[in-house]
C-alpha positions in Angstrom: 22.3 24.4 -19.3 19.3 25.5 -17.4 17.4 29.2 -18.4 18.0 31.2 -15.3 14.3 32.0 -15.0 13.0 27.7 -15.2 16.1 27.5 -12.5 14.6 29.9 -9.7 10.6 28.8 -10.1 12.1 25.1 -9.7 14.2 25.9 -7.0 11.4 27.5 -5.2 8.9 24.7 -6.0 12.2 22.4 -4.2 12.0 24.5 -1.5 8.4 24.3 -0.5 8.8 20.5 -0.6 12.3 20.7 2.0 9.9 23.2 4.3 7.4 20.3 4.3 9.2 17.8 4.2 8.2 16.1 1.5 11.2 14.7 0.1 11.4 10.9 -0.9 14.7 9.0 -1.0 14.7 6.1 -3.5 16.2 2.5 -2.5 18.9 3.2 -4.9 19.6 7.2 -4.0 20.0 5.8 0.2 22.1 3.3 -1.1 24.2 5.7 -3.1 24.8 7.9 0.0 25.0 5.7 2.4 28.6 5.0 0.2 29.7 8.5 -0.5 28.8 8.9 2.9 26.2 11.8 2.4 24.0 12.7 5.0 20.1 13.8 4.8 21.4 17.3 5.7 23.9 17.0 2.8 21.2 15.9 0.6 19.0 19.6 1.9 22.1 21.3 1.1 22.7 20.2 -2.3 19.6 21.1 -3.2 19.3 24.3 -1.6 22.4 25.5 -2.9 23.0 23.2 -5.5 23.2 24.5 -9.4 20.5 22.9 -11.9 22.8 21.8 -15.0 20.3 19.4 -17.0 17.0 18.9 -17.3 15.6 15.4 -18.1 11.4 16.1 -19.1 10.6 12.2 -20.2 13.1 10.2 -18.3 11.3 10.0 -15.0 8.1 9.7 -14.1 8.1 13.2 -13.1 10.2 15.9 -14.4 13.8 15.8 -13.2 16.8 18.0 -13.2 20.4 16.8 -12.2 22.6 19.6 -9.9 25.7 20.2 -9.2 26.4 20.7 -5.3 29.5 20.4 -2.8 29.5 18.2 0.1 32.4 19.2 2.5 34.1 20.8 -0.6 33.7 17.9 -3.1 31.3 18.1 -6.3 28.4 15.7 -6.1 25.5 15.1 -8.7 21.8 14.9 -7.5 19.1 13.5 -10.1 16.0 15.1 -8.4 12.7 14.5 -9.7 10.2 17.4 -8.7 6.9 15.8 -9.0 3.4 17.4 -8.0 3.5 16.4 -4.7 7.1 16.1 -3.5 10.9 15.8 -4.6 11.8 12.1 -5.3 15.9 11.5 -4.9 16.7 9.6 -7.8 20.8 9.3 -7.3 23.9 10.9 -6.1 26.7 10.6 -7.5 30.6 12.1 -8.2 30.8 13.4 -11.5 33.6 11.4 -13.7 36.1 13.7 -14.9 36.3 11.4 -18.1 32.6 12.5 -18.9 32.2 15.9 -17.1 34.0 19.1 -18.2 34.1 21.0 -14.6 31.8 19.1 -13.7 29.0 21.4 -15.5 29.0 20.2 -19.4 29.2 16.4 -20.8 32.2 15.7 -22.7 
């Protein structure tokens, strides 16, 4: 889990990239919602209102966090990588229940 106080500054630091629209969508992250059929607006959403659960510090080329989020009141996962100059969308996914314990904690 997330400390509280990392969670809000890298919220903000998401929101200033939404407000300016620099948000870029990997191949692989379009392709994903294009099948879960999540919209760009879902996307904003999940990441406005989403809830950081991991943090991943070498696994991108830029810092990343996965979140938790609903999209028309079903859990989805966002790998978001909040780099110095915009948010890169790494995936979206549905969390597994055979690896996710409430869709928070890894089994």
């Amino acid at each position: 889990m997330v400390d509280k106080g990392d969670d809000g500054i890298l919220h903000n630091k998401m929101q200033l990239f939404i407000s300016s629209n620099s948000i870029f969508i990997s191949n692989h992250a379009g392709a994903r919602m294009f099948e879960r059929g999540v919209s760009a607006d879902d996307l904003i959403t999940l990441i406005t209102k989403g809830e950081i659960i991991e943090e991943y510090h070498d696994e991108y080329r830029c810092p990343a966090v996965l979140m938790l989020g609903q999209v028309r009141g079903i859990p989805h996962h966002i790998v978001v990588a909040v780099c110095k100059d915009q948010l890169i969308i790494v995936t979206v996914y549905l969390p597994n229940e055979d690896e996710w314990i409430d869709n928070r904690r890894r089994k």
